[in-house]
C-alpha positions as CSV (number, residue, x, y, z in Angstrom):
1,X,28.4,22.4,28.7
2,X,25.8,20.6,30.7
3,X,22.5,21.5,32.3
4,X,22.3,20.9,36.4
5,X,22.5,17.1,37.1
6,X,20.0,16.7,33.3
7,X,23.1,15.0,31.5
8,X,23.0,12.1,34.3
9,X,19.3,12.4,34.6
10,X,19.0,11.0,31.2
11,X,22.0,8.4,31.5
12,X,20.8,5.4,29.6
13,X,23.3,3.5,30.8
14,X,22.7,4.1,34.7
15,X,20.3,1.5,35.7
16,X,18.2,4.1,38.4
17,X,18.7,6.7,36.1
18,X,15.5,8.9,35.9
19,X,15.1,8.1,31.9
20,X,15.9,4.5,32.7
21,X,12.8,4.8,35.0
22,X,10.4,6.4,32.5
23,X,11.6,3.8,30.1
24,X,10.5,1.0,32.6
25,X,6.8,2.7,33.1
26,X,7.0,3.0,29.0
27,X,7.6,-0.4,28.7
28,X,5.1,-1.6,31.4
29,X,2.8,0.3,29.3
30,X,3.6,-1.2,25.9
31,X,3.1,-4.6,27.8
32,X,0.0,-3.9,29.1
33,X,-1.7,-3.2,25.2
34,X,0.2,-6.2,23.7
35,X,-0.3,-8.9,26.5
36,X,-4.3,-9.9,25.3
37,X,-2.9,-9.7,21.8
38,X,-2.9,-13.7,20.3
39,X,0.5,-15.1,20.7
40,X,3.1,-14.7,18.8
41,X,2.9,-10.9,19.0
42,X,4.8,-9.8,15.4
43,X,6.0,-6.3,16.4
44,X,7.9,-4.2,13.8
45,X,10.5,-1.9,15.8
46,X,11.4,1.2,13.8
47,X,14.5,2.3,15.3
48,X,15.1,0.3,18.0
49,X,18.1,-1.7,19.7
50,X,18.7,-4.4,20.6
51,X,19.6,-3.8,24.1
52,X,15.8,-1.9,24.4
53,X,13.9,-5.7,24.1
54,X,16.6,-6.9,26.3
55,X,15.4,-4.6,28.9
56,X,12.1,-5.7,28.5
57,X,13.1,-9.0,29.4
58,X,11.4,-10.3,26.4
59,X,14.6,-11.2,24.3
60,X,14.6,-15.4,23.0
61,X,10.5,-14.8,23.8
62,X,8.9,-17.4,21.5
63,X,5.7,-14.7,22.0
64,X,7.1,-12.3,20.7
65,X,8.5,-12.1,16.9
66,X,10.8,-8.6,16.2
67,X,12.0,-6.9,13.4
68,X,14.3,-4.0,14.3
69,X,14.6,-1.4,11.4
70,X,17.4,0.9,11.0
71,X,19.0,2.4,8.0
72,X,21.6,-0.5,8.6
73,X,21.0,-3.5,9.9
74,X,23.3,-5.4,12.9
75,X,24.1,-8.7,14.0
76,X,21.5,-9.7,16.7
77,X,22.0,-13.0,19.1
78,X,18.4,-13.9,19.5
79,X,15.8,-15.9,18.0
80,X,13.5,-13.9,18.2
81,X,14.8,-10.5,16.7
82,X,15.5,-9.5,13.9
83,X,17.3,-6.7,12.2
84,X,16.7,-5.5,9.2
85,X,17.8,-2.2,7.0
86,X,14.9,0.5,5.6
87,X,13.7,4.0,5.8
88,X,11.2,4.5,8.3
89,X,9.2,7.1,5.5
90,X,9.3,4.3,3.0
91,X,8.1,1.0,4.4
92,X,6.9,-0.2,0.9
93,X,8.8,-3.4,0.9
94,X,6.2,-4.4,3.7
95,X,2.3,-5.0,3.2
96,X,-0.7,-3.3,4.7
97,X,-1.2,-4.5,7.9
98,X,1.8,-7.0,8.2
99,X,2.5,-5.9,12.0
100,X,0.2,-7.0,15.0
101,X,2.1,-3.6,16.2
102,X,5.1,-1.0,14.9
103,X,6.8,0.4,18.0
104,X,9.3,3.6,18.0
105,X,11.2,5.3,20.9
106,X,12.4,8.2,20.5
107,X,13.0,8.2,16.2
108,X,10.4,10.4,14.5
109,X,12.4,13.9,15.5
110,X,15.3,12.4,13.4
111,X,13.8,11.4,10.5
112,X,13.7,14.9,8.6
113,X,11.4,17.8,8.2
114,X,7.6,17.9,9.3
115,X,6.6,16.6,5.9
116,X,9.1,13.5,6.4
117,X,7.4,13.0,10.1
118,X,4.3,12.9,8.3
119,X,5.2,10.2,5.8
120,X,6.8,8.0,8.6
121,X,3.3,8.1,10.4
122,X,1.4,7.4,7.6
123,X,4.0,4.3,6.7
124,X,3.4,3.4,10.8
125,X,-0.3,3.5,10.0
126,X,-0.2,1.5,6.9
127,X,1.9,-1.1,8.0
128,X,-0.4,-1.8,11.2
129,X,-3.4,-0.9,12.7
130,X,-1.8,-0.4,16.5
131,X,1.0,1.4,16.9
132,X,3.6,2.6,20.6
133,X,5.3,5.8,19.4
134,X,7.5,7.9,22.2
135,X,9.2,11.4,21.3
136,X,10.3,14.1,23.3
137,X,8.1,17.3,23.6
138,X,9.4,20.4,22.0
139,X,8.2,22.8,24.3
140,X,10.3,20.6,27.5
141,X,12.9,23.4,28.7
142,X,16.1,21.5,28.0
143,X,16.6,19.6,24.6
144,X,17.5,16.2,25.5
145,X,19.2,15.1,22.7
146,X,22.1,18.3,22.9
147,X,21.2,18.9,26.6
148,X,21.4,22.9,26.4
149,X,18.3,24.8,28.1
150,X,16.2,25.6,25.2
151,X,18.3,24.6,22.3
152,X,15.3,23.9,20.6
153,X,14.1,27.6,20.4
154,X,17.3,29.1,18.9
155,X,17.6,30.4,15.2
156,X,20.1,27.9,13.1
157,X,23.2,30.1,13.0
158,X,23.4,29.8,17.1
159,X,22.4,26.4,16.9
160,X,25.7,26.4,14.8
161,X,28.0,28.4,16.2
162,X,27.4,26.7,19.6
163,X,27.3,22.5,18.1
164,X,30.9,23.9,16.8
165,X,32.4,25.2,20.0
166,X,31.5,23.4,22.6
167,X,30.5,19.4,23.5
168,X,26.8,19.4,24.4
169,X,25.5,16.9,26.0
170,X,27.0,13.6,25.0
171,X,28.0,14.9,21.1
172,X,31.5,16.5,20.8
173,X,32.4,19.8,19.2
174,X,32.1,19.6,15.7
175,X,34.8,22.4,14.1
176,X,33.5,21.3,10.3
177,X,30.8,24.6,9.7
178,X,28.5,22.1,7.5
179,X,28.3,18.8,9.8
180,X,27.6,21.0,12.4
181,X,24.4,22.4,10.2
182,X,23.9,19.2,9.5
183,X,23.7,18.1,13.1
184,X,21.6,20.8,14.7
185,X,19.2,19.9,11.6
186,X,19.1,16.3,12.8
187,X,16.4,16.9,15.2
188,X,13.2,18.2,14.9
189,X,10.9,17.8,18.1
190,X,7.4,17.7,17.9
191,X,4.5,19.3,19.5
192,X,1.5,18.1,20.5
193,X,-0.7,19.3,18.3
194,X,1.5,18.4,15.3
195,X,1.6,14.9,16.9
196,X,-2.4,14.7,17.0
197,X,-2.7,15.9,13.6
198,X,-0.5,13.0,12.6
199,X,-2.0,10.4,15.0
200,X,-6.0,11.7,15.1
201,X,-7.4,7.9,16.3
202,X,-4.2,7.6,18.9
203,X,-4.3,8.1,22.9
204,X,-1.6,10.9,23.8
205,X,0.2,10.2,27.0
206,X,2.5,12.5,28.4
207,X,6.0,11.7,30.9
208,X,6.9,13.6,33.5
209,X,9.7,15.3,34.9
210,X,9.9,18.1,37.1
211,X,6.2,18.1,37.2
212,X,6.6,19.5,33.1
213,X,5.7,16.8,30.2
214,X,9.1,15.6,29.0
215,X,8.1,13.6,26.2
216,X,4.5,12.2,24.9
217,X,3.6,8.2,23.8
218,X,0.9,8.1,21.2
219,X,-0.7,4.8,20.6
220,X,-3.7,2.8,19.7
221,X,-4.1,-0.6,20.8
């Protein structure tokens, strides 16, 4: 099933692809709080890829110093990245304040329930006093993660029923009753006030599209 034209709108892998776009204004953004930082910048990117800081142009950057975290860690080819494995809600392996700057697009709705998102922000704010964090808004009309109109609003069982009859978005079908609760418990978008109760000292930015806030980029810098 797709939404009209939304499933190309958010193509990461089509260069003029409308997300592709807000993701160059996100990252002219990012630059423009980490440029006066002193040099080099040590950024810890919760989530990331690779492919992200290649698209900032930024990748072999002797100014920059990055450690990607993911629940596994992957080769990288550049000097100046590094991937490491960790849980974004424990971050206890790393001192307070050992980041000039922890950066996250587009992770905190997958990390668990509101009290999970709430121990990921408080890790983020532990680990460094600035902080870039992008996630979709809950209350945007089509969920851009399955790419149905509203998929966020609907009660579990028709989350279900519909994750295990028909591809949405970019996910196949999923006949297997539990992974498919599994799945359409995967993502938990937050709202704005849940994101200001999490992020009280952060600047709240909101993205565009169709004139409605897509997604919001908290941040202190």
């Amino acid at each position: 099933m797709r939404g009209l034209g939304f499933k190309e709108l958010t193509d990461v892998n089509k260069e003029d692809s409308f997300i592709n776009k807000l993701r160059r204004q996100r990252i002219a953004l990012f630059k423009n709080i980490v440029n006066p930082l002193q040099k080099p910048i040590n950024i810890l990117d919760i989530g990331g890829t690779v492919s992200f800081w290649k698209m900032m142009d930024i990748t072999n950057d002797e100014d920059y110093s990055i450690k990607i975290l993911n629940l596994k860690s992957t080769k990288t080819d550049y000097n100046n990245i590094q991937s490491v494995s960790g849980d974004a809600r424990d971050l206890s392996k790393y001192p307070d304040n050992s980041f000039d700057i922890v950066f996250s697009n587009s992770v905190i709705e997958h990390v668990g329930d509101y009290e999970d998102q709430i121990k990921m922000a408080l890790e983020i704010k532990r680990v460094s006093k600035r902080y870039f964090l992008q996630t979709p808004n809950y209350y945007f009309p089509f969920e851009p993660h399955f790419l149905f109109p509203c998929f966020q609003f609907l009660p579990l069982k028709l989350k279900t029923l519909l994750i295990r009859n028909f591809n949405l978005g970019r996910r196949k079908k999923v006949s297997n009753k539990q992974k498919a609760i599994e799945m359409a418990k995967s993502v938990r978008l937050l709202k704005r006030k849940e994101l200001e109760k999490m992020f009280p000292e952060g600047t709240i930015y909101g993205e565009k599209m169709f004139g409605l806030t897509y997604s919001f980029i908290v941040y202190v810098d």
